[in-house]
VMD Tcl script that draws the C-alpha trace (Angstrom):
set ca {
  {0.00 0.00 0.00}
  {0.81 3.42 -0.71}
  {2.00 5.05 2.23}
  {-0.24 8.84 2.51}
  {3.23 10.49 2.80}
  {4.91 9.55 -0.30}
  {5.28 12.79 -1.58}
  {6.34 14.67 1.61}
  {9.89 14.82 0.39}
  {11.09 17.45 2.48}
  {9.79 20.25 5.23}
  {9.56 23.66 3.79}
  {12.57 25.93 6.30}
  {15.07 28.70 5.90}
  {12.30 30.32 3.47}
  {10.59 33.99 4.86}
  {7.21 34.15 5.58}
  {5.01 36.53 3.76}
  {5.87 39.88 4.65}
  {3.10 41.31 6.85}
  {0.62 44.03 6.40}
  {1.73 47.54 8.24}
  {0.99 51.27 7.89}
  {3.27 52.21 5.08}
  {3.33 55.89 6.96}
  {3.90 54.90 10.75}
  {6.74 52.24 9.74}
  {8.27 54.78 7.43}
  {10.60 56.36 9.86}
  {12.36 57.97 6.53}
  {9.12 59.35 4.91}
  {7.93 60.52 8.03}
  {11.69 62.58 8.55}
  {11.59 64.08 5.14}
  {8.32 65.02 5.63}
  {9.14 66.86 8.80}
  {11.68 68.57 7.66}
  {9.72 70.50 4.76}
  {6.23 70.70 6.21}
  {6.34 71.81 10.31}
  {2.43 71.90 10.05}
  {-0.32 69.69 12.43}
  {0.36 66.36 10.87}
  {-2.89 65.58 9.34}
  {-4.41 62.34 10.11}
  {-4.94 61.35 6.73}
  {-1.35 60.45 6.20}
  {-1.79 57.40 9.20}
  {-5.21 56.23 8.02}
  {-4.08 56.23 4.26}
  {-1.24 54.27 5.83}
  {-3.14 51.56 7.29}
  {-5.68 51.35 4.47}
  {-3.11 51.15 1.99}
  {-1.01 48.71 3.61}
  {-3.82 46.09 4.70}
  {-5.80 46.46 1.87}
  {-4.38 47.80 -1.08}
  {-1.45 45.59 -1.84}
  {-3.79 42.75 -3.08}
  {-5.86 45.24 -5.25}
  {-2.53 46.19 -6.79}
  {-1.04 42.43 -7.54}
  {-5.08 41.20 -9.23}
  {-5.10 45.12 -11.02}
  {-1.71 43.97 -13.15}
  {-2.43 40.09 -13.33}
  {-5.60 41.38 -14.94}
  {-5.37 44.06 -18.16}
  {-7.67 46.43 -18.92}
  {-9.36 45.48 -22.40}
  {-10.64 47.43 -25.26}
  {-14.04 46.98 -25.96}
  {-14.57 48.81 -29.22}
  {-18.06 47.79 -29.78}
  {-21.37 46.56 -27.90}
  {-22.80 42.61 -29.31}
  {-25.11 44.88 -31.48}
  {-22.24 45.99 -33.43}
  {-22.27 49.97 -32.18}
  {-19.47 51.36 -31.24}
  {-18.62 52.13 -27.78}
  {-15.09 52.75 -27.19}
  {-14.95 51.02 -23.62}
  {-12.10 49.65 -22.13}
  {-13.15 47.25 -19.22}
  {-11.09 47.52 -15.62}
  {-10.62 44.75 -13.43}
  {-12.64 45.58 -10.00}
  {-9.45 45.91 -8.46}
  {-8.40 49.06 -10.22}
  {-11.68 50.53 -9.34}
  {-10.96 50.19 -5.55}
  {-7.38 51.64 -5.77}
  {-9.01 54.27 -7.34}
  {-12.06 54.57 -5.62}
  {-9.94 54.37 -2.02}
  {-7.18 57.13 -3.31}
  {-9.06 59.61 -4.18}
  {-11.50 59.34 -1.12}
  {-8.15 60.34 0.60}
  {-7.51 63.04 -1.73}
  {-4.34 61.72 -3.49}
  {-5.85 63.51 -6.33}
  {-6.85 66.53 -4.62}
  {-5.56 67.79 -1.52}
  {-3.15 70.37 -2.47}
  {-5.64 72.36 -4.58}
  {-8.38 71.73 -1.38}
  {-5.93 73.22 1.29}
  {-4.02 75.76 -1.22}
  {-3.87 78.07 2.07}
  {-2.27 76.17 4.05}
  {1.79 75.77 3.37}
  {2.80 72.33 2.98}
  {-0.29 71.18 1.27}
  {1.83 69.74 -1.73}
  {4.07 68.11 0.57}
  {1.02 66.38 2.43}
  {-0.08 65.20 -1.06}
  {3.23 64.03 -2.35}
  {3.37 62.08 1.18}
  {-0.16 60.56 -0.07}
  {0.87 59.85 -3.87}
  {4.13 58.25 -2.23}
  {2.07 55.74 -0.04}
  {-0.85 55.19 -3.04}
  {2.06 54.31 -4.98}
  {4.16 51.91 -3.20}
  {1.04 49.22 -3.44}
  {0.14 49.88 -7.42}
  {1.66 51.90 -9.85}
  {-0.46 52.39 -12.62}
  {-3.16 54.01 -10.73}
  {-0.86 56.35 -9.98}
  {-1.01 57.47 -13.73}
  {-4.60 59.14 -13.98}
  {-4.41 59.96 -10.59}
  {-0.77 62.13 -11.62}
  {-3.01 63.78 -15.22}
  {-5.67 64.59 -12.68}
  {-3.88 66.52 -10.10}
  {-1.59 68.62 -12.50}
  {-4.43 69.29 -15.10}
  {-5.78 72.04 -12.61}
  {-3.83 74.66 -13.84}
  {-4.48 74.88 -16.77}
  {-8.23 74.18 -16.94}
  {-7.90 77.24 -14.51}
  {-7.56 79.04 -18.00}
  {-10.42 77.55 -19.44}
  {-12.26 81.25 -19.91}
  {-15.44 80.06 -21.79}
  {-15.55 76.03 -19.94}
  {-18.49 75.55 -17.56}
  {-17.47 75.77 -14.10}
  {-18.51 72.10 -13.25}
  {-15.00 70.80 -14.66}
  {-12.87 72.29 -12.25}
  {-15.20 71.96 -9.57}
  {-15.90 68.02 -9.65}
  {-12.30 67.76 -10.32}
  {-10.64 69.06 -7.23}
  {-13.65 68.24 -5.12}
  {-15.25 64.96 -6.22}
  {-15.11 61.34 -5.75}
  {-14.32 58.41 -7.95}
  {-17.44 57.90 -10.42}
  {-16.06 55.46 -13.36}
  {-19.68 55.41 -14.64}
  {-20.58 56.52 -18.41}
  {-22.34 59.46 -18.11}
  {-21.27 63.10 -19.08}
  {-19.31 64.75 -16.84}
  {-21.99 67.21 -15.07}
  {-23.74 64.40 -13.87}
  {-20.97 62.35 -12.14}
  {-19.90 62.47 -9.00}
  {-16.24 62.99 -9.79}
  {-13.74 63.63 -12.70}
  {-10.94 62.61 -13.97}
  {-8.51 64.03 -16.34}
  {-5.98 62.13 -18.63}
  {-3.19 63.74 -21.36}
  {-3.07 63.55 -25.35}
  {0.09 65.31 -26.54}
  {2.53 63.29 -28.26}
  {1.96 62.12 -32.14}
  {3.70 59.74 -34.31}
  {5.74 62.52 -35.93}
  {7.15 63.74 -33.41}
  {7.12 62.44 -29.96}
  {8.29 64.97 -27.39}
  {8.66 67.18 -30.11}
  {5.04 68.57 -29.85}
  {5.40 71.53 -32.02}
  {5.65 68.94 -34.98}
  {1.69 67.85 -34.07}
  {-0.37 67.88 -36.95}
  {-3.84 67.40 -35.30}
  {-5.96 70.12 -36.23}
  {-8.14 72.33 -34.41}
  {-10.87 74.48 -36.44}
  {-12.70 77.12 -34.20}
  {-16.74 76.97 -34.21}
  {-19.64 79.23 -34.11}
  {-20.62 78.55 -30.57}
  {-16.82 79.02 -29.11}
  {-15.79 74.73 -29.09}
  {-13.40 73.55 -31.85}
  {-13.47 70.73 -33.76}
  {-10.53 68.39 -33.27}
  {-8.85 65.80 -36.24}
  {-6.04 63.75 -36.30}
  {-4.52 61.35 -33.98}
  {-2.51 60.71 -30.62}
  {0.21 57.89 -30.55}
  {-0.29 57.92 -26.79}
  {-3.75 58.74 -24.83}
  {-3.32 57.97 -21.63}
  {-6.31 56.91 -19.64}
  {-8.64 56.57 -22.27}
  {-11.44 55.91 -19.65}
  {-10.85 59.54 -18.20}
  {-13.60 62.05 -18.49}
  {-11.41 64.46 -20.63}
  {-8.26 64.70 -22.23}
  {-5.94 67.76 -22.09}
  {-4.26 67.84 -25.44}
  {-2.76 69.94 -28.21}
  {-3.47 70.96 -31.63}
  {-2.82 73.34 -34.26}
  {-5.45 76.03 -34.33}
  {-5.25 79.19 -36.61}
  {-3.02 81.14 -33.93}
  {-0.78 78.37 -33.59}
  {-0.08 75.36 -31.09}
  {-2.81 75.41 -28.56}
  {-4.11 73.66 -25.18}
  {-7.57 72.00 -25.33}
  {-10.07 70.31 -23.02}
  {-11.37 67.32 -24.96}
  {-14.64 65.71 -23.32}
  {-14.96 61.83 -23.46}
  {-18.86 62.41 -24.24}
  {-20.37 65.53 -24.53}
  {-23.41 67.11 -22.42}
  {-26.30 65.62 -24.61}
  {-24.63 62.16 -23.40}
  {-23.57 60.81 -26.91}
  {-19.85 59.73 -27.40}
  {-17.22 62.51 -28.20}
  {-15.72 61.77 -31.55}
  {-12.88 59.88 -30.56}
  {-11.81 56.74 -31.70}
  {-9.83 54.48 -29.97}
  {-7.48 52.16 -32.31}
  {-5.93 50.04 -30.04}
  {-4.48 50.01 -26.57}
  {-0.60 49.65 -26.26}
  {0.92 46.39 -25.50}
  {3.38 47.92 -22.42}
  {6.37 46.92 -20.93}
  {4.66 47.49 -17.57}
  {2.05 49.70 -15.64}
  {-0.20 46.92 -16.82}
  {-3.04 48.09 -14.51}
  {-3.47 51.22 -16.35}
  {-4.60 51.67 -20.06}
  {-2.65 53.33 -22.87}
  {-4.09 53.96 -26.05}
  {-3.62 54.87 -29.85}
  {-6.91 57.67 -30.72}
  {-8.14 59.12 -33.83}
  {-10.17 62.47 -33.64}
  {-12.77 63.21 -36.66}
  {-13.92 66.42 -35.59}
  {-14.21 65.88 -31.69}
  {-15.33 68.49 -29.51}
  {-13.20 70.18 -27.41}
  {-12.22 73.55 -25.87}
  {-9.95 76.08 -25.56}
  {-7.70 76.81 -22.80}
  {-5.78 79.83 -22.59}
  {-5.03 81.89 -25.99}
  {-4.85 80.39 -29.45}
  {-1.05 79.64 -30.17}
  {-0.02 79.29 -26.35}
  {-0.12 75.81 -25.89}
  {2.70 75.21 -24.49}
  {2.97 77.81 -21.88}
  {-0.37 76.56 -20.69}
  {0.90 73.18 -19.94}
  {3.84 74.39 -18.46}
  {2.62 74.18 -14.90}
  {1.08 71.22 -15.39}
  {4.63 69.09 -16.77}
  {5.97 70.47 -13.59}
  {3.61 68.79 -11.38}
  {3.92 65.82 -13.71}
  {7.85 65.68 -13.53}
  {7.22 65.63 -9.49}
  {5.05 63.38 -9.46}
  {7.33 60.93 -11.37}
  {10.14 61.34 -8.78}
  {6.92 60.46 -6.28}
  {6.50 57.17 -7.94}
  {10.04 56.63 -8.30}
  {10.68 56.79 -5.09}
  {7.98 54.93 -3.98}
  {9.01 52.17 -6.08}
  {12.61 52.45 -4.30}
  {11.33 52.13 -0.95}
  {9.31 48.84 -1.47}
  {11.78 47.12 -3.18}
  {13.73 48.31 -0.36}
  {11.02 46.44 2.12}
  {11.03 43.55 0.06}
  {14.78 43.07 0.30}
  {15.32 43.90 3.80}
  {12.21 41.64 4.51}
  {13.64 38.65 3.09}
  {17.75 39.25 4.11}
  {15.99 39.42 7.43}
  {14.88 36.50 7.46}
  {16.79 34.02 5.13}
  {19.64 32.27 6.30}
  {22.88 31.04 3.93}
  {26.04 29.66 4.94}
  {25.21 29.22 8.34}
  {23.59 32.96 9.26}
  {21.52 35.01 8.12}
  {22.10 36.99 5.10}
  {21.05 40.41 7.34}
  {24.54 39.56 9.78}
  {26.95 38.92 6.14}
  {29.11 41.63 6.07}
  {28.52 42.12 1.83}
  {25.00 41.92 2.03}
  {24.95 44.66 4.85}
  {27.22 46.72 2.44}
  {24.35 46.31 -0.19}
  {21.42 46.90 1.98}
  {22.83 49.93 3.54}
  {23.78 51.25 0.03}
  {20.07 51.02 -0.89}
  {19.04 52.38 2.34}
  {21.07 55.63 1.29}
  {19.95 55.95 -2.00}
  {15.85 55.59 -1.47}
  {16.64 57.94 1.47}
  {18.33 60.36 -1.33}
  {15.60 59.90 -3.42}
  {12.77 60.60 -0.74}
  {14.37 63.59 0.82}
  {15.09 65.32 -2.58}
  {11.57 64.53 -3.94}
  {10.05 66.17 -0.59}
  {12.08 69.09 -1.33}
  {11.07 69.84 -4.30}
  {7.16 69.41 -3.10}
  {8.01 71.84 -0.58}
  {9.90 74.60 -3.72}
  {6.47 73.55 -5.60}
  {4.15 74.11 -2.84}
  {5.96 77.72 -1.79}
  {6.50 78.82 -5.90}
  {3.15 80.71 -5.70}
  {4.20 82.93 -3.23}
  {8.52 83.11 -2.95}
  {10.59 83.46 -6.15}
  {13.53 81.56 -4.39}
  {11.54 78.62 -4.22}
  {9.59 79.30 -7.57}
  {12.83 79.14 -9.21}
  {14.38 76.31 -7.69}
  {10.83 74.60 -8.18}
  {11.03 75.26 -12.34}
  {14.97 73.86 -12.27}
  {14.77 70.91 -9.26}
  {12.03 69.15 -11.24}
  {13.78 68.58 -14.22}
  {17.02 67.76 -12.10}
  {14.78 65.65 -9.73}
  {13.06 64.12 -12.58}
  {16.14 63.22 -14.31}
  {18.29 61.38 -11.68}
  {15.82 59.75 -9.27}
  {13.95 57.86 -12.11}
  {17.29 56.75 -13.92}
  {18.19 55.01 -10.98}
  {14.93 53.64 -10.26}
  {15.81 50.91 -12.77}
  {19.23 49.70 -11.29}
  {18.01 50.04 -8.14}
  {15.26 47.75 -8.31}
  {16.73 45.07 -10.14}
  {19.70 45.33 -6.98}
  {16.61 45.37 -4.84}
  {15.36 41.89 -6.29}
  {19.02 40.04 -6.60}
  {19.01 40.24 -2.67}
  {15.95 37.80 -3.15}
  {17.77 35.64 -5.41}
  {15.50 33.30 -8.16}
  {12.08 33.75 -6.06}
  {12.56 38.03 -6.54}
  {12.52 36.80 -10.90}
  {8.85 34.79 -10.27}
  {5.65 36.36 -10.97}
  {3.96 35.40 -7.57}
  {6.82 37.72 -6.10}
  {5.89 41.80 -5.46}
  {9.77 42.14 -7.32}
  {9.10 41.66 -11.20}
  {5.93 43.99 -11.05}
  {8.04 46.24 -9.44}
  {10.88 45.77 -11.88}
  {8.84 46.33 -15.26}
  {7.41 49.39 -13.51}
  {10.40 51.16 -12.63}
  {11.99 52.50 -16.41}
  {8.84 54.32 -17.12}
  {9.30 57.53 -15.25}
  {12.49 57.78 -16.87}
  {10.63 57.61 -20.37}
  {7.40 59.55 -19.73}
  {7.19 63.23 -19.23}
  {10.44 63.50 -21.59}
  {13.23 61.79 -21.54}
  {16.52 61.66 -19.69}
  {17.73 64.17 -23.00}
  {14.34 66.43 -22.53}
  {14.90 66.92 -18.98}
  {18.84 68.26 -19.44}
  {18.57 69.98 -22.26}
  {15.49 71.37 -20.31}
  {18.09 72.13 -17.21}
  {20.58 73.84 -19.54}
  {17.81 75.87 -21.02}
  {16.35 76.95 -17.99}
  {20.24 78.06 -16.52}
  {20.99 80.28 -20.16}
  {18.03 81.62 -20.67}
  {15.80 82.18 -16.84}
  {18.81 83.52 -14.16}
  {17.06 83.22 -11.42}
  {17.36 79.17 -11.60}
  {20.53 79.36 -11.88}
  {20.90 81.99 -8.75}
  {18.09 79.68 -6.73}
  {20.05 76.63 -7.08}
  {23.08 77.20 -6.13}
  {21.91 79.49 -3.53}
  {20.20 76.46 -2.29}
  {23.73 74.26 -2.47}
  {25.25 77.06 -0.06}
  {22.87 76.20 2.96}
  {24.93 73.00 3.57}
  {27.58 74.90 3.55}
  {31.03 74.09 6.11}
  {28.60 70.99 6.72}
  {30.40 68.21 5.47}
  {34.02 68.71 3.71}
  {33.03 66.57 0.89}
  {29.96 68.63 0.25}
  {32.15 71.85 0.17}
  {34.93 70.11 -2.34}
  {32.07 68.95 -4.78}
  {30.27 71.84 -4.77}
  {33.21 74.39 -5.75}
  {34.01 71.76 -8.73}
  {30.56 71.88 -9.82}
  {30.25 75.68 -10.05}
  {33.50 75.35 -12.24}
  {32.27 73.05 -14.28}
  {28.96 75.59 -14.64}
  {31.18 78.14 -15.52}
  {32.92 76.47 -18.70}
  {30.71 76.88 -21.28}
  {32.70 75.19 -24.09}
  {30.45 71.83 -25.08}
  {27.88 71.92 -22.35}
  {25.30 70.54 -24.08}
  {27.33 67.13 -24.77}
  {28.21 67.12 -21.17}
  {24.38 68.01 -19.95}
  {23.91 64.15 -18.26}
  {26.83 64.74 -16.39}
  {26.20 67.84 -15.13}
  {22.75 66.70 -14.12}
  {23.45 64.22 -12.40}
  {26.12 65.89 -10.59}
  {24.00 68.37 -9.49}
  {21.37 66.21 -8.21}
  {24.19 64.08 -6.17}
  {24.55 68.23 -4.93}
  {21.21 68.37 -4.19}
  {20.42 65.08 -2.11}
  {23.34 65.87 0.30}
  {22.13 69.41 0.46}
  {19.04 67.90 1.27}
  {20.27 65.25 4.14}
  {22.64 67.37 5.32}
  {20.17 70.22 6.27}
  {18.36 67.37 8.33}
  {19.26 67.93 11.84}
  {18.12 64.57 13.19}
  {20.91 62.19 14.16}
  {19.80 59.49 12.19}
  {19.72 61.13 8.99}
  {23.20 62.93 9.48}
  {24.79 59.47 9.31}
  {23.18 58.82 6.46}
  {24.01 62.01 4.80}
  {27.59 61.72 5.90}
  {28.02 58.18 4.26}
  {26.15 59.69 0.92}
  {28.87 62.28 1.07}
  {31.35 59.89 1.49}
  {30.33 57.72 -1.11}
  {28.60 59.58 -3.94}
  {30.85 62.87 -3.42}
  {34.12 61.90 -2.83}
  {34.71 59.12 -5.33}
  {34.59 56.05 -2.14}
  {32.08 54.28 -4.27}
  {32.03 51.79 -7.19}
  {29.49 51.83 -10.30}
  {27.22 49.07 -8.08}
  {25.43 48.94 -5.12}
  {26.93 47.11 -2.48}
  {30.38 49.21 -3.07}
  {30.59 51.73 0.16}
  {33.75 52.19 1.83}
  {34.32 49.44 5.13}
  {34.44 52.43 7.28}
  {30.58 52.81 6.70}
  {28.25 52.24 9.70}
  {26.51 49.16 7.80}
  {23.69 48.03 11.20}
  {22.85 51.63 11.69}
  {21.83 52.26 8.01}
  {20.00 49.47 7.96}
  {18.17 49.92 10.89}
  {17.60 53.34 9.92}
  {15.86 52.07 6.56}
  {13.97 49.35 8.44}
  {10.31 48.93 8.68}
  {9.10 49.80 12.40}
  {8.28 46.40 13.79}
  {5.63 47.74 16.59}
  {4.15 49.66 13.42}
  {2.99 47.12 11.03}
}
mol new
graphics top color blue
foreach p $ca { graphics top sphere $p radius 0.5 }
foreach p [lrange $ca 0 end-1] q [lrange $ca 1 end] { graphics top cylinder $p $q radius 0.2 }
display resetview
């Protein structure tokens, strides 16, 4: 007889059990320093309950919202056309749940009260840690405010069920929903980030709207209840508010072809659209598209380094979860010394990331109100935008080797987390857009130039690293001769500037060792081309602990 055991070859040991759920703000002793340090108002209790929601609930709603695709449905069974693209329910409750808590909103809801684009980048940093793609409409329907703000002839209704409503993801035109979201349309085959090559046209009607034809190559959020996008009208490139269906409740003109096939952000829906003559409306003056959307590609550009960083800091909780808890050679992989040298070198750079991504919330959030900050707002984000997501990638795939073959296997957080991270380096421009962007804003707008390194002087005497980098850097400002070829390097030099101005203006003890190992490291040449490469004088157990989850917190 068959003995019931047979197959019971082995006992499962020496593997980690599932990681936990927490409050991804109370364990975050990191997020919660940054934080701090740029927003000294009442912490409001939204961060903690966002938290715990998004940590016990959310994580789940992420993992079945990218196992399961959105899918085009271009017609109903009766053959009419429809242009519906079907969520899994998941993506409707990480939806539904962030913009309840105002990841969408809260900065244009408390826009009297300083910090309130700190509070929201705290929010976006959280919603984003437990699904990605959401993160995508919720990003196109924050930063469209400003500019429907110039919307002189739209109907009040947009703005207002935009920055007050809830999430509605019925059909129905837009004055009878709930809430609103807005997606983007600018880019065309022709010419990419280029958008003064579009050819879309825009005629102007009788009754003030303008017909829309052409195309978009990408259209994001096709299920959003307008599009922000640009065509060529008579006076020129212009900025338009495109409904998804129009008041009388038919279907705008817009045609979706197909939806792209993406590397990942699989949650979330990108499409190829045709317009034939779609309604939409003007914002801002004929021919000034560009400087309408301005505002809007800087809140964009932060939000990327939002998600970026988010994406850091749970790969960084995946890792240290299972090094924590996986032994090898006879102790755990936490207690090898050149695992702790890896660990503690991803500690520093999510810290990096997170403390120079809350800066630049807080130059956003003062802009309206200090040039100083304006100006370091229009410069950082490019900077920010170009350096945090271009690690994102490497850091990630570090993130997952500490997991070995299980952090390459789909039932593992890691690969999700992997395809996700090169996309904020590709959207919003590219890692070229965003220098030549930085060397354009230093020639041609002064006061960047003046606010930045202005900034760079308030860690000054603070660290003699700091001091030595910074004098090279202004030297290397100063010689003109092929600056455009050396643009990457410059940018990236003065982000490295910028994250240890950033940690070293932190006065708690915990993030001065941090920022004194960064300096050590990323300044003064102690550091190799991959993680895992500090110098053996670093304080390895501190770091970590430091970048640890807060066990009484989860």
């Amino acid at each position: 007889m068959t003995s019931p055991n047979k197959f019971q070859t082995h006992e499962v040991e020496n593997q980690p059990l599932p990681l936990p759920p927490y409050n991804l703000w109370l364990a975050d002793e990191l997020l919660q320093c940054f934080f701090s340090q740029h927003c000294d108002k009442p912490l409001p209790s939204v961060l903690e309950s966002f938290g715990h929601l998004a940590g016990h609930n959310q994580f789940e709603h992420g993992e079945d919202a990218n196992k399961n695709k959105p899918v085009l449905h271009a017609f109903d069974r009766y053959g009419r056309r429809i242009d519906e693209v079907k969520f899994h329910p998941s993506y409707h409750a990480l939806m539904s749940s962030a913009m309840a808590n105002k990841v969408h909103s809260y900065s244009w809801q408390n826009l009297d009260t300083p910090g309130s684009h700190v509070v929201r980048a705290a929010l976006l940093y959280i919603h984003s840690q437990t699904d990605a793609g959401t993160t995508c409409p919720l990003t196109m329907t924050h930063a469209a405010v400003p500019a429907i703000q110039q919307g002189k002839n739209l109907p009040s209704y947009w703005l207002t069920k935009l920055v007050n409503g809830q999430y509605d993801p019925r059909q129905l035109p837009a004055f009878k929903k709930e809430g609103i979201t807005v997606g983007m349309g600018m880019t065309e085959k022709q010419g990419g980030s280029d958008v003064r090559r579009n050819t879309t046209r825009a005629e102007k009607r009788e009754d003030g709207s303008y017909a829309i034809t052409g195309h978009k190559f990408f259209y994001s959020a096709p299920m959003c209840d307008a599009h922000l996008i640009l065509a060529q009208a008579e006076g020129g490139l212009s900025c338009f508010l495109l409904p998804r269906m129009l008041e009388n409740g038919a279907l705008n003109h817009v045609r979706i072809q197909r939806l792209k096939d993406k590397l990942g952000d699989w949650s979330n829906a990108s499409s190829e659209v045709e317009f034939q003559e779609a309604t939409a409306f003007l914002l801002g003056e004929e021919g000034r598209g560009v400087p309408v959307i301005i505002d809007m590609v800087s809140l964009t550009r932060l939000d990327c380094m939002i998600g970026s960083s988010a994406l850091m800091r749970q790969a960084l909780v995946q890792a240290l979860h299972h090094v924590g808890e996986r032994e090898a050679f006879g102790k755990l992989l936490i207690n090898q010394p050149l695992m702790q040298n890896v660990v503690a070198d991803l500690v520093i750079e999510s810290a990096a990331a997170t403390a120079l991504t809350m800066r630049v919330a807080k130059a956003v959030d003062a802009s309206s109100n200090n040039a100083h900050e304006a100006a370091l707002a229009r410069i950082t984000t490019a900077i920010g935008k170009y350096w945090v997501c271009k690690r994102t990638a490497t850091f990630v795939n570090e993130a997952q080797e500490c997991l070995g073959g299980i952090g390459y296997v789909e039932e593992n957080a890691m690969p999700r987390l992997y395809r996700q991270a090169p996309l904020n380096s590709i959207w919003e421009g590219s890692g070229n857009v965003q220098c030549l962007d930085v060397l354009r804003a230093l020639s041609k707008e002064p006061a960047t130039k003046k606010a930045l390194f202005a900034e760079l002087k308030t860690a000054a005497g603070k660290n003699p690293h700091f001091d030595v980098f910074v004098e090279d850097l202004i030297k290397e400002f100063s010689n003109t001769d092929s600056l455009e070829i050396r643009s990457r390097l410059l940018t990236e030099k003065t982000a490295l500037a910028l994250q240890a101005c950033v940690l070293l203006n932190n006065e708690l003890v915990d993030i001065k060792i941090l920022a004194e190992s960064f300096c050590e490291s990323r300044l003064a040449d102690q550091h190799g081309l991959a993680f895992g490469t500090l110098p053996a004088t670093t304080p390895f157990k501190e770091i970590i602990q430091i970048g640890s989850l807060r066990a009484q917190r989860i």
